[in-house]
Structures are given as structure tokens and as C-alpha cells.
C-alpha positions in Angstrom: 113.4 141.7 114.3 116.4 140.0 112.4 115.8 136.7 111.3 118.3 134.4 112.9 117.4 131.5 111.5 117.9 132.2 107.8 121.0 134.5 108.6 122.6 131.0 110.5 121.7 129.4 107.2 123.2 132.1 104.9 126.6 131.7 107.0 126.4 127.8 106.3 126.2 128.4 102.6 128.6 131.0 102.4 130.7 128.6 104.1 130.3 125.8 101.9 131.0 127.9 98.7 134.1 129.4 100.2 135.9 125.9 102.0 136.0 122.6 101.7 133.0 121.4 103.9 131.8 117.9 104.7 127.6 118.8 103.9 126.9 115.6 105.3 128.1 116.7 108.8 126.7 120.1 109.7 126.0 120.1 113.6 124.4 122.9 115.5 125.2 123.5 120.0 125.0 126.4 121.8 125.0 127.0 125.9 122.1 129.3 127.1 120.4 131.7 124.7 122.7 129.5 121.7 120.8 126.5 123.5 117.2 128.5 122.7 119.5 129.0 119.4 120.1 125.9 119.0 116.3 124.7 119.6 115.0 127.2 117.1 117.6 125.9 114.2 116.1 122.4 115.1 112.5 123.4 114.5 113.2 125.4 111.8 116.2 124.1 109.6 116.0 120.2 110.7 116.9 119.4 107.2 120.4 121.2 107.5 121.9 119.8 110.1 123.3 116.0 111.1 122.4 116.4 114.8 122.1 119.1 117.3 123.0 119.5 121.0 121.4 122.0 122.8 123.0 122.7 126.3 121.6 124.4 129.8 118.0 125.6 128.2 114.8 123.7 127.0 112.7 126.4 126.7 112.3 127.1 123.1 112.1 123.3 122.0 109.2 123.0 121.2 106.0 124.9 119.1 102.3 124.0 118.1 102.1 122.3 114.9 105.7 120.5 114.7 105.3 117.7 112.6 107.2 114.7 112.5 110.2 114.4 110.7 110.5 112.0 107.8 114.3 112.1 108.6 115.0 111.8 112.4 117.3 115.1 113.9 119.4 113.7 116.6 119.1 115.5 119.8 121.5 115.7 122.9 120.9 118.0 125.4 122.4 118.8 128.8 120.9 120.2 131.8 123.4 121.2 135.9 121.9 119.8 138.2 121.7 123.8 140.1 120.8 125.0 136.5 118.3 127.3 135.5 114.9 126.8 133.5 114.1 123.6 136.2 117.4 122.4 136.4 117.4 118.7 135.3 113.7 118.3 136.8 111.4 116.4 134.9 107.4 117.5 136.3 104.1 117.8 134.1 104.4 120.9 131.8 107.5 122.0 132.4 110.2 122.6 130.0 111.9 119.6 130.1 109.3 117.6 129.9 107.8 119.8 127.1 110.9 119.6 125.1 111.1 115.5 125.5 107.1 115.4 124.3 108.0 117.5 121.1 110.8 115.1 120.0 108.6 112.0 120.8 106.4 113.5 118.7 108.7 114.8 115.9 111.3 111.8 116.3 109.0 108.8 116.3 110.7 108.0 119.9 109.7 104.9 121.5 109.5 106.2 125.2 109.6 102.6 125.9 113.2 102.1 125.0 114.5 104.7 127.8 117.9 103.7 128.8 120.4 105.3 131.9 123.8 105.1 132.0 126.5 107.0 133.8 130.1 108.0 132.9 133.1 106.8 134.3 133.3 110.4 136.9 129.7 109.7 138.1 129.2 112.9 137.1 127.2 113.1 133.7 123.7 110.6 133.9 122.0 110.0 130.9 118.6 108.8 129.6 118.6 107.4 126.0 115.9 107.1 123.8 115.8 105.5 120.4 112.7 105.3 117.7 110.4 102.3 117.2 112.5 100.7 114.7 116.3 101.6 115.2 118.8 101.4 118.0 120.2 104.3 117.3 120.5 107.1 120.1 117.7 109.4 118.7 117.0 111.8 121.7 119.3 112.0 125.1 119.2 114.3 128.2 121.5 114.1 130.8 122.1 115.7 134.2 125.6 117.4 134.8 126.1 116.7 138.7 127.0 119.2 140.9 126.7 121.7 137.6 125.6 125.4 137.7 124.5 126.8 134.4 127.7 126.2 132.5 129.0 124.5 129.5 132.5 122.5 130.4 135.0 121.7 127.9 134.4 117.7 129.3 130.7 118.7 127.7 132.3 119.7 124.4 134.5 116.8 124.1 131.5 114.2 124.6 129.3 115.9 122.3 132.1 115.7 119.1 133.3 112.4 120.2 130.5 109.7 121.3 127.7 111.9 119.5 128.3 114.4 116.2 131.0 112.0 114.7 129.0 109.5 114.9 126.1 110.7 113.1 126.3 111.9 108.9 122.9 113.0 106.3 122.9 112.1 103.2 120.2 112.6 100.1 117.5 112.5 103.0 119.1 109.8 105.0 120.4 109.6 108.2 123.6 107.5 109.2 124.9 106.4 112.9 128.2 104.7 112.3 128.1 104.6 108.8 124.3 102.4 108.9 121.4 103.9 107.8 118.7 104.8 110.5 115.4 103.4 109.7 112.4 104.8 111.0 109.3 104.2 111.7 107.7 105.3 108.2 110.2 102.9 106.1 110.1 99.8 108.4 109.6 97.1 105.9 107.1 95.6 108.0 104.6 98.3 107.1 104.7 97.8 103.5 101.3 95.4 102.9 101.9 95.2 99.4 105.6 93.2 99.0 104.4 90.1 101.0 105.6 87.2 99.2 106.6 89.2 96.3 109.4 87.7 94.4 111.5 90.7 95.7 110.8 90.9 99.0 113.9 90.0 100.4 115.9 92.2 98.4 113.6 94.7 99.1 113.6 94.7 102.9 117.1 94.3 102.6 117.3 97.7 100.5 115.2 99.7 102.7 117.2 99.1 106.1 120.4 100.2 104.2 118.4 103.4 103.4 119.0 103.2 100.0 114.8 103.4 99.0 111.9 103.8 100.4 108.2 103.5 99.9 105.5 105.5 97.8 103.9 105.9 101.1 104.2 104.6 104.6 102.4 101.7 104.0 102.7 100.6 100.3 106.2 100.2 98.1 104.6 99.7 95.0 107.2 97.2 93.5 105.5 96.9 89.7 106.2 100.9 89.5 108.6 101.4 87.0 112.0 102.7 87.5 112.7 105.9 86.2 116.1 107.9 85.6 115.8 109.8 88.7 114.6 107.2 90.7 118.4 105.6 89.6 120.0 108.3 90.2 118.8 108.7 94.0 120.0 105.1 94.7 122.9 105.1 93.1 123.9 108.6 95.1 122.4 106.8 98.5 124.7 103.9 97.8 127.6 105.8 97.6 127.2 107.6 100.4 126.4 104.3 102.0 129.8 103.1 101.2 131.6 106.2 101.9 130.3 106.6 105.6 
């Protein structure tokens, strides 16, 4: 069986050698089989891209073992009301619910953030979900009213505009609107080791801009000395800070 998933990453490279490509901003969508596509990139190649936006299939999104991601992968995903694999019906075990456990699991989503909103048309309904620690829009399904299995150009327009621009990946780090996303794993408040150290400040400070992170999840380790590489990583997440 051809791998798909490491000939979709060959393309990508060959790409990037050939044209002038923006690595920070590699998205992945697909409608129906490029939805399962779509999944399967997300699972396997999360590092890759910026955000993905899988549309009209949620079988596929999910596998034993995912772990979670140290870097959240935004996820968008669109299901017709009249559309196949359960439609936009959430029930125990099914896909959709399924796919919304995995990226819980793999996002660090707080299920407690849910949010619904609805377009101007009335037609597209969306629930929001963010991670513990950022406000970011980490994880969103929404229902296409009065939609068969289909993928509309109104679809396409929404996914460039209000979701891929908005999200670039830098050196490990994920930006929304040009601010870094923190997560769960680099909240400051889970460092035990900086309280009232001299640097604390600065150091919380650094850490929501995405420019450093811990040793671990829980410990910073602010006496470690600084080596060259450790320099060079913050001075390359600072610039692409200041560039997105």
C-alpha cells in the first residue's frame, strides 16, 4: 500500500526547495476521503503543518496511543447537517464524538471553555474550544445547515480567512495573530522552582511570548547555564515573534 503520508510530505519539501514558501504556514483540508486525508496528516505529521481543517468526515481522527502534543495542531472541521458518517450528531462512541475526545486528549482542550456562535447567514453554527491556558481557538466543529456532503466555496473562504491566516509555527511554537499560544505544559504557574526568584517576572513574561520554556513541565531550572544553542533558539523565537 503506498504510503500517503510520507509521499504528502515529500511533495511539501520538494515544494519548498523549488518556490518561495512561507514554512511557517503549511495548512492541510480536504472534503471526504481528503477529510480521512486530512486526519491521517494530523496524526501523523502534526509537526508540519500550522493548522488543519478537515471537512465532511471524522472517521479517521483518531488512533490508540496518540499522545499529546507539546505544540497544539489547530483543528477546524465541518460537518452538513444531511451529511454522512453521523452527520453533525454528537452520541457516545460515535465519530464525532470520538474525533472531539482524541483532540481533548492530544490538544490539552479545556471542554469547559465550549463556546457557540453562528454566522451572519444562520447557516454555519459553531462550537469553540480553547486549551487550559490560552484563548486561542484550539479545536472547532460546526454544523453546515441545510448541507449535504459537500464542500462550498463559502467553506473555503472561512477556513483561509478567520482560521489558517490567522495561525503561523515557528521553532516549535505556535502563533494566533502573531502571539504565542501557551499551553498547558509551559504555563508559568506550573513551574515550582522560580517562586520569588529574582527573575521571576521576566521569566513568566518570557514564557507567554513563547520565546523559552521549561526543563520539564513543572521545573525551569533558572541557575542552568545558558549555552550557545540555548541563544540561538531564543534569539530565532524572538524573531519570529516580531515578524508574525
Amino acid at each position: 500500500t503506498p504510503d500517503d503520508v510520507a509521499f504528502i510530505q515529500k511533495v511539501v519539501e520538494q515544494t519548498q526547495s523549488k518556490y518561495k514558501v512561507d514554512a511557517t504556514r503549511i495548512y492541510a483540508t480536504g472534503h471526504s476521503n481528503g477529510s480521512g486525508q486530512t486526519w491521517r496528516l494530523a496524526l501523523d505529521l502534526p509537526e508540519l503543518f500550522a493548522a488543519v481543517a478537515p471537512v465532511g468526515l471524522t472517521m479517521g481522527s483518531y488512533k490508540d496511543g496518540a499522545s499529546v502534543l507539546e505544540t497544539p495542531l489547530p483543528v477546524w472541521t465541518f460537518k452538513g447537517e444531511y451529511d454522512i458518517d453521523n452527520a453533525d450528531v454528537f452520541e457516545e462512541g460515535n465519530t464525532n464524538d470520538l474525533a472531539l475526545k482524541q483532540w481533548t486528549k492530544r490538544n490539552s482542550l479545556d471542554l469547559s471553555s465550549a463556546t457557540k456562535s453562528t454566522d451572519e447567514s444562520g447557516r454555519y453554527v459553531s462550537t469553540t474550544y480553547t486549551n487550559e491556558v490560552s484563548d486561542a481557538p484550539i479545536f472547532r466543529f460546526t454544523t453546515v445547515k441545510n448541507s449535504p456532503h459537500a464542500y462550498l466555496p463559502a467553506q473555503a473562504e472561512m477556513i483561509w480567512g478567520d482560521f489558517f491566516s490567522k495561525y503561523s509555527k515557528k521553532d516549535g511554537v505556535l502563533y494566533y495573530e502573531g502571539k504565542a499560544v501557551t499551553t498547558p505544559e509551559a504555563a508559568p504557574s506550573e513551574f515550582t522552582d522560580i517562586d520569588g526568584h529574582w527573575a521571576q517576572d521576566a521569566i513568566e513574561q518570557g514564557v507567554k511570548q513563547g520565546l523559552f520554556s521549561g526543563t520539564s513541565a513543572t521545573q525551569f531550572s533558572p541557575e542552568q547555564t545558558v549555552d550557545r544553542a540555548m541563544v540561538v533558539t531564543i534569539l530565532g523565537r524572538s524573531a519570529g515573534t516580531a515578524g508574525n
